[in-house]
N, C-alpha and C positions, 0 to 999 in steps of 0.2 A: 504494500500500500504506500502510496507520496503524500507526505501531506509538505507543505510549504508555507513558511514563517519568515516574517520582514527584521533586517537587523540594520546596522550603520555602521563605516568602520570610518573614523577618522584621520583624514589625510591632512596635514597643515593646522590650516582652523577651521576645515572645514567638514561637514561629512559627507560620504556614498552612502545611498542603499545598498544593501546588500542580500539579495534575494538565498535564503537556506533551504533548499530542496534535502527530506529523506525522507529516503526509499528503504523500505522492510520486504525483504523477499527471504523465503526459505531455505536454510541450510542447506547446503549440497554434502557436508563434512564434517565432520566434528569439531574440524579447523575453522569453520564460518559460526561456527555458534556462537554468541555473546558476541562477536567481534565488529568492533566499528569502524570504516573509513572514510576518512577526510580530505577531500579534493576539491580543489579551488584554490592554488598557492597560499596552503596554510602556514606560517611560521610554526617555531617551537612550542609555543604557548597554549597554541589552536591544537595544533598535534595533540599536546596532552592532557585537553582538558575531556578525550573519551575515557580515560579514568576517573575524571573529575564528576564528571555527565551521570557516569554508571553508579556510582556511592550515592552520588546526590539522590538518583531517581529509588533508587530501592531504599535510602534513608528516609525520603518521605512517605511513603506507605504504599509507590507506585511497586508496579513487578518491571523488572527492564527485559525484554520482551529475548527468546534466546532464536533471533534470527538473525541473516545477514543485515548490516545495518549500514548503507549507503549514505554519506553528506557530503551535497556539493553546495560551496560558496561560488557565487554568481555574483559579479562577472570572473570568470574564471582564471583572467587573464592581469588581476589585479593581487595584488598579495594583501592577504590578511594577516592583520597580528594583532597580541593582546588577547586579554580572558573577556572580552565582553561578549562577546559570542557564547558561551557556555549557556545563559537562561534560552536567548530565543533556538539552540539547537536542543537540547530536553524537550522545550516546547514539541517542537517537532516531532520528536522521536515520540512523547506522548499522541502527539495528533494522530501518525503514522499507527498506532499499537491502539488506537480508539479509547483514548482514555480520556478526551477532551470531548466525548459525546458524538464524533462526526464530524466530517466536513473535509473539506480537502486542503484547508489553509488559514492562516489569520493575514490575509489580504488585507485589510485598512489597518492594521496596527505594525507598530515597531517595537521591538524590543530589545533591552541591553542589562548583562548583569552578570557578574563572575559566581561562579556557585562554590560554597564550599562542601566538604565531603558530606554533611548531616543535612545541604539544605539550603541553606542560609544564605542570598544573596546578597555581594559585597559590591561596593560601590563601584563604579570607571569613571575613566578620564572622561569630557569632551561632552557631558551631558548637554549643557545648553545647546554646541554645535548641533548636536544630532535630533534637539528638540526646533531648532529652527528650519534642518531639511526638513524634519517631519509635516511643519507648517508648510515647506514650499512646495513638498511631493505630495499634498492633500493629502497626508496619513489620518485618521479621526485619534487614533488611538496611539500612546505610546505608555508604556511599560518599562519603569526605571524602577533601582535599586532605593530605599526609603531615602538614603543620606543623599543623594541625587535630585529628590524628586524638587526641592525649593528652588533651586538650578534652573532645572527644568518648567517649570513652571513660571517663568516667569514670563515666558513665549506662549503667548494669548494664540486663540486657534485650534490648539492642540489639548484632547482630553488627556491629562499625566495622571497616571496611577502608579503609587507607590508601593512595593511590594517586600516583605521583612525574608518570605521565602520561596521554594517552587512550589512548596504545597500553593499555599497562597497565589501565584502566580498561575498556577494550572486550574484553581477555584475560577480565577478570572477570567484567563483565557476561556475556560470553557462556557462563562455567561455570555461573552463578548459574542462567542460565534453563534451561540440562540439565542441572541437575541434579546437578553432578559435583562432587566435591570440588575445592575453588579453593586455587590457589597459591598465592594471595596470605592469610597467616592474619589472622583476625581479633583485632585487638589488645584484649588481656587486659593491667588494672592492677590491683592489689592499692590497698588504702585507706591502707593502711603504707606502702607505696613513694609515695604522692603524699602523704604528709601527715608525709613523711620530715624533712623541717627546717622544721616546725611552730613557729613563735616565735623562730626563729635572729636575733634581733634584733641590730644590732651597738650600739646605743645603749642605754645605763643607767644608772639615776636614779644608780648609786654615784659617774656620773663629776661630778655637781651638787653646785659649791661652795657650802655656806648655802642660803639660801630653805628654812628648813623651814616657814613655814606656809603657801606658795609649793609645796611636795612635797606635805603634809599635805589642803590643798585639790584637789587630784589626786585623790590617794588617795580619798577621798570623791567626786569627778563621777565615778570610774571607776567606784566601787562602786553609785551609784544611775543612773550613765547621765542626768550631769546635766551642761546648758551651763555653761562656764566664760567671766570675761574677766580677762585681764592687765592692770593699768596701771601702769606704771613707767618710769623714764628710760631711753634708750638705753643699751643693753651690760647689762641687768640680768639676764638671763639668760632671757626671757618666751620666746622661741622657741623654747631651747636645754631649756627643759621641756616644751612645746606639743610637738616632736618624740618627746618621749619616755614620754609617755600612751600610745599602742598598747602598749607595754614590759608594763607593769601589769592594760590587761584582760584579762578573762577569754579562753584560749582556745577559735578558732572550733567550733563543733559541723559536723560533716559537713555536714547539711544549709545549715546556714547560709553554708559554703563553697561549695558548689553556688549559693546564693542571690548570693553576691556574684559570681563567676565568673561568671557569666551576666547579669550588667549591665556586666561588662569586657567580656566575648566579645562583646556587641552593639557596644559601642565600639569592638573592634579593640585591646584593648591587652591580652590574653591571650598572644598566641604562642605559643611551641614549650612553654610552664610547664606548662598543662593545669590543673590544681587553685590556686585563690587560698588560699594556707593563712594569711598573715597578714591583719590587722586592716588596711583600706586608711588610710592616713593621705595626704588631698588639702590640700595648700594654693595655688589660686589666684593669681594676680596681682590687686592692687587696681586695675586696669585691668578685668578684666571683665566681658563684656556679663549684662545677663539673661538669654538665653539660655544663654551659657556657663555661668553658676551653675546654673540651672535646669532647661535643657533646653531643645529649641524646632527648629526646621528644617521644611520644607514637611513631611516624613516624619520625625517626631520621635525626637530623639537624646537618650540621658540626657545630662544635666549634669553639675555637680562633687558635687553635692548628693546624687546618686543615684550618682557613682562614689566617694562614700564612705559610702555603708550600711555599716549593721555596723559603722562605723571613729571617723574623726577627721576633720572636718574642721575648718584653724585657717586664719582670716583674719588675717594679720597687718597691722598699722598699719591698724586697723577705720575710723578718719575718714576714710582717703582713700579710700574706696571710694564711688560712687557713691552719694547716698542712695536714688535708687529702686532701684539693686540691690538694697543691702540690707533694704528693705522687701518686697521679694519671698521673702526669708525666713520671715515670720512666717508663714504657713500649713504648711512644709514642716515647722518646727520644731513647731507643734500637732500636726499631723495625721499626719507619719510619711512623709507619702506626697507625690506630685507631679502633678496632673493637666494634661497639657498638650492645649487643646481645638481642634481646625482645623474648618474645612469640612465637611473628608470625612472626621474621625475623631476621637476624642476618647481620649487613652493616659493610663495611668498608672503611674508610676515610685517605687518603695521609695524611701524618701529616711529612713532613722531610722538618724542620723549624732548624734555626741556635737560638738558646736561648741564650738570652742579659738577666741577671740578675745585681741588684744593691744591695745593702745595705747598712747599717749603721753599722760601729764596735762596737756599743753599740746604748743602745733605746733614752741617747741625742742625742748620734752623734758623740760626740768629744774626746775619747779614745784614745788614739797617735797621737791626730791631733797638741797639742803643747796649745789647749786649757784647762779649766780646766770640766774631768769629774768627776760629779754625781754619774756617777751610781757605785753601791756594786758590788764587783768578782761576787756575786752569782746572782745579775741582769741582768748581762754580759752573765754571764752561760745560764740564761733562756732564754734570747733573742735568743743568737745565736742556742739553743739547741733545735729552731721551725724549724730547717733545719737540716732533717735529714743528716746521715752519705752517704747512700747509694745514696743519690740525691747527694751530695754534691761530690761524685764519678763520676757521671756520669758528671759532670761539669770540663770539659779539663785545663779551664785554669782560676787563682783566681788572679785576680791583684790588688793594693795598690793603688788607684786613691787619692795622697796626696790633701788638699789645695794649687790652686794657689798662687805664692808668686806673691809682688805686683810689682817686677821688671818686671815681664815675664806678669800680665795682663795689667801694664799700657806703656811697654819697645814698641820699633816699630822694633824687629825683625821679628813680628811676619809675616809681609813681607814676609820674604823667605818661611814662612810657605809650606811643600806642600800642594797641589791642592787636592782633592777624583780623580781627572784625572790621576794622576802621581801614586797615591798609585793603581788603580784598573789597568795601564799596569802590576805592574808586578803582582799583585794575578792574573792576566788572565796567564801570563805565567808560574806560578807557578801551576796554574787549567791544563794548556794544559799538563806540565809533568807527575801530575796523569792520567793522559789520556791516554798518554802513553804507563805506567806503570803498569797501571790497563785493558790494553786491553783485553777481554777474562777473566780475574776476577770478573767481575758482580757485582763493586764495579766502584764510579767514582770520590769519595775521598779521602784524609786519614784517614777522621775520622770515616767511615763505614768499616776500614779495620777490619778482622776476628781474631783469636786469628793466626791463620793458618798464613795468610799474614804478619801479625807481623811479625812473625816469618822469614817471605821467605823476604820482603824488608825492613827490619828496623835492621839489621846486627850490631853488634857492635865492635869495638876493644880492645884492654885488655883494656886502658886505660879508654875508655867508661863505662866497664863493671866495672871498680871498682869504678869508679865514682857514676852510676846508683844504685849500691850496697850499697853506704855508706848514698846516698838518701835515698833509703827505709829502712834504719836500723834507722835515726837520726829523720825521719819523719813520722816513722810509718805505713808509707801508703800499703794497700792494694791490691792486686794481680793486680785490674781495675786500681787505680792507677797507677800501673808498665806499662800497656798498654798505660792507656792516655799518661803517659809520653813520651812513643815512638813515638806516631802518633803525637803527638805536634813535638817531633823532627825533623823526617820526612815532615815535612811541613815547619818548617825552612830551613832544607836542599835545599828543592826544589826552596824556595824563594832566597837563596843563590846561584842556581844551582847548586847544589855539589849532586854529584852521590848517596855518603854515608854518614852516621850521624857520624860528627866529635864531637872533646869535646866541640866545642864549640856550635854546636848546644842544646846537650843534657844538656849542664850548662844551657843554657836560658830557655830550657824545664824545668829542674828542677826550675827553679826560679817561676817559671808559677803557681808550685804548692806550692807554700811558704805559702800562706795563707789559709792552709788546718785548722783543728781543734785548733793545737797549736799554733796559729796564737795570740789567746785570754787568753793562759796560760801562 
């Protein structure tokens, strides 16, 4: 007998259908009795979940049926991997052995779920993905693991039923297919209930002693969605504000919660939360492979880069990181996005992350801090010359995070300090003017403006223009240079509300880029 069960396997961030055909036909041999085959390029995992299959079904009070026992994953031509396959092929093999009451298949439902030996289905990766094909492939029905199912459900459309086991899960199936109303309800969340402590941040700017052009510089990469780097002595407080940038941006839009939540769920680091409501802020170990940054594995996994869309990502002590990691960079930071290329497949991962860097002015630390430095010119030189040029380009804005003096960490001004509430009204209003501004431009910052856009909203006047001119003559800097320096201006502006880039914007922009190369000469 064939009965046939809908599943999903996830590629990237996204998922297939995966059609599970088995077929029960009568032993020819003693060799074909109990035994199961797997066919459809199953990996290792798939391979041995027909031990997994056979405990489960006879641990929940099924009989496993002693025929030849066929399973083909369709399309056949794509490889399967991972244990989420194990519910919806039981499934099956009960349909197949008529213990689901009949029928030839669960045609409008999907299902996903690792089984273990007594029963018990364990959660998977990639829930929400495969609740959103569900929506697109008109499934009515999908069938997740319980710890899943908040995930999943947040993908309106789609009836999700949470299931603790296979008993459970074959109770269901079997309503599903006559038709009868199921005991098991399908879970319903409201958008308010998951986006219920939206920003509960416990970290804010009021508890930051001093560094205001240190705050102030924040304040500005949040508003235009612009790289930042730290350079300052140890204990000056670079991290302690690097933490506290998600505080400040804009809050998530629905959709875009959906968007980041589905490059966690693919990672497996969603759990029982269901909805990603705040802004991810990743910070890495300066130990990190490529891969890790980036992404990478025979069946490719987002990176740090891609599990901080939308967010923060800050490398802290930027020299001691590999320099071909960091060079691996510079495209994700252009282009928003992450292409990783195999063989047999070629994926691609969101990667449009705000990057918080730090460092040290030299490898003690204490180089202009007022302390005494160590290190040789040409120690200085090697350190800082583990960051290239072209990276160090694409980084909008370099600021001088001094040592706290002790008036400002032990003084009680710091009272008036502002709030992360106070500083994120106005980056929201300064976000709504690119919005504006950018209508119909396919851009929704300043800091993804084109060489083109520059040029149309970042206008100068003479006086700008010899200003901007005397910058790049005394500084050196680089054509990309002359750009960042616009778009950083343009985002003062907007925080100022001022229509066009006055001198005084584009003085603070050039100041942003002070700590370029010659910063150390």
């Amino acid at each position: 007998m064939l009965f046939v069960t809908k599943s999903a396997a996830v590629y990237g961030i996204d998922a297939l259908v995966v059609d599970i055909e088995v077929n029960l036909r009568p032993a020819s041999g003693e060799q074909d009795q109990n035994n199961i085959t797997i066919v459809g390029l199953p990996d290792t995992a798939v391979r041995e979940s027909r031990e997994r299959i056979r405990a489960a079904v006879n641990n929940s009070g099924f009989f496993f049926p002693f025929l030849k026992t066929t399973v083909n994953l369709a399309p056949a031509d794509v490889r399967k991997e991972g244990a989420s396959f194990d519910l919806p092929i039981a499934l099956g093999v009960l349909g197949a052995n008529a213990d689901l009451g009949g029928g030839e298949g669960l045609i409008d439902t999907l299902s996903v779920g690792e089984l273990s030996l007594d029963g018990r289905v364990r959660p998977v990766r990639g829930a929400l993905s495969i609740a959103l094909t569900a929506r697109e492939q008109g499934f009515a029905n999908l069938i997740v693991p319980e710890e899943n199912a908040k995930e999943a459900a947040v993908v309106r459309g789609v009836n999700v039923f949470p299931v603790r086991s296979l008993k459970e899960a074959a109770s269901l199936a079997a309503e599903l297919l006559a038709g009868q109303p199921t005991r098991i309800p399908p879970m319903v969340l409201s958008e308010e209930e998951l986006r219920g402590d939206v920003n509960a941040y416990r970290a804010d700017f009021a508890e930051v002693r001093g560094q205001q052009t240190a705050k102030r510089a924040l304040e500005v990469a949040s508003a235009g969605g612009h790289n930042i780097l730290f350079i300052g002595p140890p204990g000056s407080g670079k991290t302690m504000l690097a933490k506290r940038l998600p505080t400040i941006l804009p809050p998530l839009e629905f959709e875009e919660a959906l968007e980041i939540t589905k490059i966690h769920s693919v990672a497996g680091l969603t759990g029982r939360s269901g909805l990603v409501t705040e802004r991810p802020f990743k910070s890495p170990h300066h130990t990190v492979s490529q891969a890790g940054l980036i992404g990478g594995g025979s069946m490719p996994k987002p990176g740090e880069v891609s599990l901080a869309h939308l967010g923060v990502l800050f490398l802290d002590e930027l020299p001691e990181f590999d320099r071909s990691v960091l060079e691996v960079l510079r495209q994700p930071m252009e282009d928003k996005q992450v292409t990783i290329s195999r063989a047999a497949s070629s994926l691609t991962f969101p990667a449009n992350f705000t990057l918080v860097a730090s460092m040290n002015p030299c490898p003690c630390g204490y180089f202009g801090s007022g302390r005494e430095c160590k290190c040789s010119p040409m120690q200085i030189q090697r350190y800082v010359g583990k960051i290239s040029g072209p990276l160090m380009d694409r980084i909008d804005i370099h600021v001088d995070v001094p040592a706290v003096k002790f008036t400002e960490l032990r003084g009680r001004s710091n009272g008036t300090a502002e709030p992360s509430a106070t500083i994120r009204e106005r980056v929201i209003e300064a976000r709504r003017r690119q919005l504006e501004r950018f209508r119909g431009e396919g851009v929704f910052s300043n800091s993804a403006m084109s060489p083109g856009q520059i040029r149309k909203f970042c206008g100068l006047d003479a006086q700008g223009e010899t200003l901007l001119e005397r910058a790049m003559t005394r500084q050196g800097l680089s054509a990309r240079g002359h750009d960042r320096i616009l778009k950083v201006a343009r985002t003062i502006a907007d925080l100022a509300a001022a229509d066009s880039i006055g001198p005084e914007h584009l003085s603070e922009a050039i100041n942003y880029r002070s700590l370029d190369r010659d910063y150390w000469t």
